[in-house]
N, C-alpha and C positions, 0 to 999 in steps of 0.2 A: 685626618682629624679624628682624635676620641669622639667613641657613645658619648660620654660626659660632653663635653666642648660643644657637641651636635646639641644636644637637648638645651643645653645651657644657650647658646646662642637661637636655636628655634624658641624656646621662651621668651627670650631678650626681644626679637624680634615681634612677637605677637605682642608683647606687653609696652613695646615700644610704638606699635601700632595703633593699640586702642589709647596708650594716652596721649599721643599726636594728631587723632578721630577728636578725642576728648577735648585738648585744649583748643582747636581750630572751632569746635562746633561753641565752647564755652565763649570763645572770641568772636565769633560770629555771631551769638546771639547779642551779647553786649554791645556789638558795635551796631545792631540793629535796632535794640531800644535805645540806645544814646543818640542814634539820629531820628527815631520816631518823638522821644524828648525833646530833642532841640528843635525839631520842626513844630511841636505845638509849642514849644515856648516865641516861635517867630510866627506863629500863625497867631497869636493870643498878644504879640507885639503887635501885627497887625492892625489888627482889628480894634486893639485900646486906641492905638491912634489912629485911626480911620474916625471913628465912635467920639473923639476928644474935637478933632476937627469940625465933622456934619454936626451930633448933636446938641454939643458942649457950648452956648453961648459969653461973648467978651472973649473969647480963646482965638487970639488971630494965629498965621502961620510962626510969628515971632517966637511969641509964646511956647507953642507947640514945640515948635526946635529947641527953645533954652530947657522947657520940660525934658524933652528926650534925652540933649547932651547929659542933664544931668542924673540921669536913668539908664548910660549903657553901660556901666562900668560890670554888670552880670554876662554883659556878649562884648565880644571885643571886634573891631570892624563894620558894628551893626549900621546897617541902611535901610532906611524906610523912604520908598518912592511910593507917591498916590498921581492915579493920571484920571481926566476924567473922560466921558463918552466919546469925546474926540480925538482924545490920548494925547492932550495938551496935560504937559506934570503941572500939579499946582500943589505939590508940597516935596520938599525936599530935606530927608532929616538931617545929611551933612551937604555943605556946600561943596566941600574941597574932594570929594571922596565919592564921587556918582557912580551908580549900578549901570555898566552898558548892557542895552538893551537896545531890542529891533522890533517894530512897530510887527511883526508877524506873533513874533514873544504876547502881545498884549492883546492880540486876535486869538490867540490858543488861549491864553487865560480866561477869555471872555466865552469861550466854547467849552471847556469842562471846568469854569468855575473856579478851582484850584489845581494846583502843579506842586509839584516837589521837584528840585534840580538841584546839582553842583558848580557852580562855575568859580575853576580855581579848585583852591584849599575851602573855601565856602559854603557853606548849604542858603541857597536859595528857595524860597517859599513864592509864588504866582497866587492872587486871591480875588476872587471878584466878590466887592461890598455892594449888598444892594438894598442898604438900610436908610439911603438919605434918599434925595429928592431923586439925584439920578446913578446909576452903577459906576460904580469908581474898581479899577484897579491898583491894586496895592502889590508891588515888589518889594519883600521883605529877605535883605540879605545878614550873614553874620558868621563868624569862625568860633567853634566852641570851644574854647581854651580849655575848658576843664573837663569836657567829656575827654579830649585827645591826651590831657594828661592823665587823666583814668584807664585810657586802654592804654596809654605808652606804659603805667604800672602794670597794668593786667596782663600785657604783653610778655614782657620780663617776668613777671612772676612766672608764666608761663612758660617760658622758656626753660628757665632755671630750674623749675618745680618738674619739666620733662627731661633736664637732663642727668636732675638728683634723681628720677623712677629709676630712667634706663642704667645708672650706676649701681642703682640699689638693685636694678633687678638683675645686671649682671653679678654681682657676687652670688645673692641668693639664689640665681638660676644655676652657677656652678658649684654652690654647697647644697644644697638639693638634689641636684642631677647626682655630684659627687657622692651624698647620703643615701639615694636609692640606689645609685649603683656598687654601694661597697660591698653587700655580699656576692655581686660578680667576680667583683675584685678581689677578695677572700680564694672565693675559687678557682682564679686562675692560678694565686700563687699556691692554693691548694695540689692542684693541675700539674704545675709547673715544676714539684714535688716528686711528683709520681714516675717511675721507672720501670721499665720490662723486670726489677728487683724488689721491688716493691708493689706490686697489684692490689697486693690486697688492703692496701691503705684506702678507707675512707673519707668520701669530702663529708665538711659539715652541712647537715639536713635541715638544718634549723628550725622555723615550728613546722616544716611539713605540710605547709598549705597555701602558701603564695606558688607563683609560677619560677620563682628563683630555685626555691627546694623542690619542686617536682623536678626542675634540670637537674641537681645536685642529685635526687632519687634517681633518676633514669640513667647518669654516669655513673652512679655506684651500681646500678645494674649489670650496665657496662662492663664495667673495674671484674665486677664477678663471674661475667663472662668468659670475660678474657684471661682472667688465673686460672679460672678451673680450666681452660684450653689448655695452657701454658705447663700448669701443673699434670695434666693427664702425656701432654706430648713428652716434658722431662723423665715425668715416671716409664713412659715406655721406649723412652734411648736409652735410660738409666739400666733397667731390666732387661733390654734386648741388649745393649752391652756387657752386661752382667753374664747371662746366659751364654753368650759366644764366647765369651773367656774360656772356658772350660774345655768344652770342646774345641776348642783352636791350641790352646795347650796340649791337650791329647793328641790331636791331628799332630802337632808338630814332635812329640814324641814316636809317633809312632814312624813320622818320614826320617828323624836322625837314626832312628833305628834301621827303619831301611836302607838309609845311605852305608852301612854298615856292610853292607851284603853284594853292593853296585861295586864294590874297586875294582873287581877283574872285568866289569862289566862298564864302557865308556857309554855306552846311549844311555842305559836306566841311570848312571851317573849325574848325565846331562840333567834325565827328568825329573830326581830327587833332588838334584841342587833348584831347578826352577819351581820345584813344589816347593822346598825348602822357602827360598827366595818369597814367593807369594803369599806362604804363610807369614812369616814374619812383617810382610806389610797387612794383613789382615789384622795381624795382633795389634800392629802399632794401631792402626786406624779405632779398631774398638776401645786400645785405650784411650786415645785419646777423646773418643767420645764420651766415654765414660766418664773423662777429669771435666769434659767442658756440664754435662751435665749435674755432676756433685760438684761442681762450684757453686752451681745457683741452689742445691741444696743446702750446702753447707756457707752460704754467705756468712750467715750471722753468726756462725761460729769457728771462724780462723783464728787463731793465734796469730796476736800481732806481741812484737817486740822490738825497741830498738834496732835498729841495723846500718852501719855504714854501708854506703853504698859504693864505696872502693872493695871491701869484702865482698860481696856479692856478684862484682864486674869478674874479682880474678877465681872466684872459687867456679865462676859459669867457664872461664878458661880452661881452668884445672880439667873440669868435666867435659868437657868439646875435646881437649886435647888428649884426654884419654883413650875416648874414643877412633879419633882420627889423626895420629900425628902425624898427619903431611899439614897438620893445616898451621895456619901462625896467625895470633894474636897479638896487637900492642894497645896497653892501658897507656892513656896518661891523662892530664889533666890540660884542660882549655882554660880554665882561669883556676890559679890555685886559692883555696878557699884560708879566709882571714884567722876562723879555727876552724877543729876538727866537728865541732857540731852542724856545722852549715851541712855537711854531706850525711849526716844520721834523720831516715826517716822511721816514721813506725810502719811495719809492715813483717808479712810473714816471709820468712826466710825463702821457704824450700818451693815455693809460687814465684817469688821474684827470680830467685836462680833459676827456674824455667825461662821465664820472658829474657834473660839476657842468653842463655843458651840459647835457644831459640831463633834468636837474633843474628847472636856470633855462628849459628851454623849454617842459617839462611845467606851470609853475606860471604863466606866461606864457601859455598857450595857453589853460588854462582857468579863466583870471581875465578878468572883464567889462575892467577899468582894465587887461591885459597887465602889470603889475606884481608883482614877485618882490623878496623882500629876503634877503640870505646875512647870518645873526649868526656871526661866529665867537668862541670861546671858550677855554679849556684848563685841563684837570686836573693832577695832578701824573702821571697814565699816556700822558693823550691828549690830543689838537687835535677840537676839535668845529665841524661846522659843520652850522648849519641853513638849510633853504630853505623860507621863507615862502610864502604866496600868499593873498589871501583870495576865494579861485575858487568851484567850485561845492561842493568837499568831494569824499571818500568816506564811501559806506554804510559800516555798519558789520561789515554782512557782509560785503562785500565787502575789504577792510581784510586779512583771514588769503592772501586769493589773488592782493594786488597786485602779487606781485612775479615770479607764476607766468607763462608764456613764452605771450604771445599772450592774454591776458585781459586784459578791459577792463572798467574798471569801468560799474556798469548805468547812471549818468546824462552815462556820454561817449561814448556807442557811436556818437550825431550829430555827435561831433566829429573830425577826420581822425586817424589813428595807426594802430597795429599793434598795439600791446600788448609791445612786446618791450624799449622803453628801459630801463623797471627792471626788466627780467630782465639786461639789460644791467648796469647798477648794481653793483645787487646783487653779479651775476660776480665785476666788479672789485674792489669792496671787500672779496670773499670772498678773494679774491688776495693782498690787501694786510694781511691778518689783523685787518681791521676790523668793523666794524659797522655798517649802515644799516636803518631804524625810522621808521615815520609815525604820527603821531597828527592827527585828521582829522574835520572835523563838516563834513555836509553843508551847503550853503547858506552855510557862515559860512567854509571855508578848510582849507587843510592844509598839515604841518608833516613835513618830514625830515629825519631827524637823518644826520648821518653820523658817526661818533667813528674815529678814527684813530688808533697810538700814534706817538707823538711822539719824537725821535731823546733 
């Protein structure tokens, strides 16, 4: 789950709380005074007819009842029982409709005077009158029709009104959470930006005084940490490759010269050829350092130009096979393209003809037959080209670290190289905003892809 969705929901939740506290406590008090209401309004029934009975003269029981009936249409159900000292009833307000009751009920009334109770849907009121001659108790019962439809409204309202909060307060809590979080989200995709090619790009700082932009300050700290590292390590591969140039050039002049002097001589022959031999892997190795470090020099300033990528498959041929004619090469195409533009990227020529030489000698070199095949293909994004071989393979652990600077995989360590072509590769095609990928079984061959976007 998102920061955002977390906050958004822990809001929802708290605000879903307090007006659930709210409407229970609102509903509770209401329901509290609509029964403290309705009980004085049956205490106050009471007592009128109790009061119309004892002190009211000409008012017989008759009477009193056709009074009442035509007086309950405010309580619906209403009953008024009066008993006297020996708890014989002597007034009944309906005849068809009697309050049960148990002679213990009229003993309790008689000991705290009044009672509040429910029997049923009902509120019940217990009263001891002790205004006539002698204490009368009064059972006043009755169903409040209009307080129940008042909370059965309050209810509902209630309800509804808590689950318009929690609707309203999930959007809000996720355009909220969403609003305070978007200069996170700024900087990741800020973050997200940023390349071992780019360092020295900065995140936005914004006012420089909440706790978002102190992160954004301390990452740009970071950022400048980590270039000036980057830049001081480049600068001293750059220059300590630069400086071995020279003198490995001279060293290797002066060994061709001594091999000059070795022909009548087989051992000093030997050890001018293995000087010989050593220096030329010295050289190759500095230059190559040299190219992986002026690549991040000179990023921003390659020459790019159109290029077919069929040009560039046979001219890395040409140059392998120069080199090496026991080896062989075949182009062709895996899906032949609908025109000729599908296979034109922009890119620098004489960088990509590395990555396919490169390729083609790597797969050449550790194939029994020296035989390499380049399929080229094309998406509707990209130009793909793959370099066959069915050579020794990589492990499969080893597979995550091939492309790391000076690792070699464990079943080619007897065979001559350095380790650095596809770190080279790789470089380039990181250059070019492309992609290169090997998929690879020992014993049976290996396969790399290179996908490029296409103009």
């Amino acid at each position: 789950m998102t920061i955002r969705n977390r906050i958004a929901l822990q809001f929802t939740l708290l605000v879903a709380a307090v007006l659930l506290l709210f409407s229970i406590t609102i509903y509770s008090v209401s329901e509290h005074y609509r029964q403290e209401e309705f009980y004085d309004r049956l205490k106050s029934r009471a007592r009128t007819t109790c009061r119309l009975l004892v002190k009211v003269k000409g008012i017989d029981k008759d009477l009193l009842k056709a009074i009442d009936q035509n007086t309950l249409s405010e309580m619906l159900d209403e009953k008024v029982l009066i008993f006297d000292s020996k708890n014989e009833l002597i007034y009944s307000s309906v005849d068809d409709k009697l309050l049960t009751y148990k002679k213990s009920l009229l003993k309790e009334v008689r000991q705290q005077e009044y009672m509040e109770f429910h029997q049923g849907e009902n509120e019940v009121i217990g009263l001891l009158y002790d205004e006539g001659a002698e204490p009368l108790v009064v059972l006043a019962s009755a169903y409040d029709t209009f307080g129940h439809s008042k909370l059965d409204n309050l209810r509902s309202t209630l309800i509804w009104g808590l689950a318009a909060g929690i609707g309203v307060t999930v959007v809000l809590g996720i355009y909220f959470a969403g609003n305070a979080l978007r200069p996170i989200s700024r900087i990741n995709e800020q973050v997200s930006l940023i390349t071992a090619q780019n360092l020295s790009q900065k995140l936005d700082e914004g006012n420089r005084k909440d706790e978002i932009a102190q992160l954004a300050i301390n990452f740009n700290t970071v950022l400048y940490r980590l270039n000036k590292a980057f830049e001081q390590q480049k600068s001293f591969v750059s220059h300590a490759s630069h400086e071995l140039r020279t003198p490995l050039a001279a060293l290797k002049s002066e060994i061709q010269l001594g091999q000059r002097f070795t022909k009548n001589n087989p051992d000093l022959e030997e050890v001018f050829s293995n000087l010989f031999s050593d220096t030329e892997r010295l050289i190759s190795i500095t230059n190559n350092l040299l190219f992986l470090a002026r690549s991040y020099e000179n990023m921003g300033k390659m020459k790019m130009s159109p290029i077919h990528i069929e040009d560039l498959a046979f001219l890395a041929k040409e140059e392998l096979l120069s080199s090496h004619p026991d080896y062989n090469v075949t182009i062709d195409y895996e899906t032949i393209p609908e025109n000729a533009e599908e296979t034109v990227i922009q890119g620098n020529e004489e960088l990509l003809k590395r990555v396919f030489s490169n390729l083609l000698d790597n797969a050449c070199k550790y194939s029994p037959d020296h035989h390499a095949q380049i399929m080229i293909s094309s998406n509707e994004k990209s130009c793909v080209v793959k370099v066959k071989d069915k050579g020794i393979g990589i492990s499969e652990e080893d597979i995550p670290h091939i492309f790391n600077p000076f690792f070699r995989s464990s079943n080619a360590s007897e065979l001559p190289g350095f380790g650095i072509g596809l770190s080279i590769c790789q470089r380039i095609i990181e250059l070019h905003h492309g992609m290169i990928s090997v998929t690879s079984e020992v014993g049976k061959g290996s396969e790399f892809l290179v996908e490029l976007s296409h103009i």
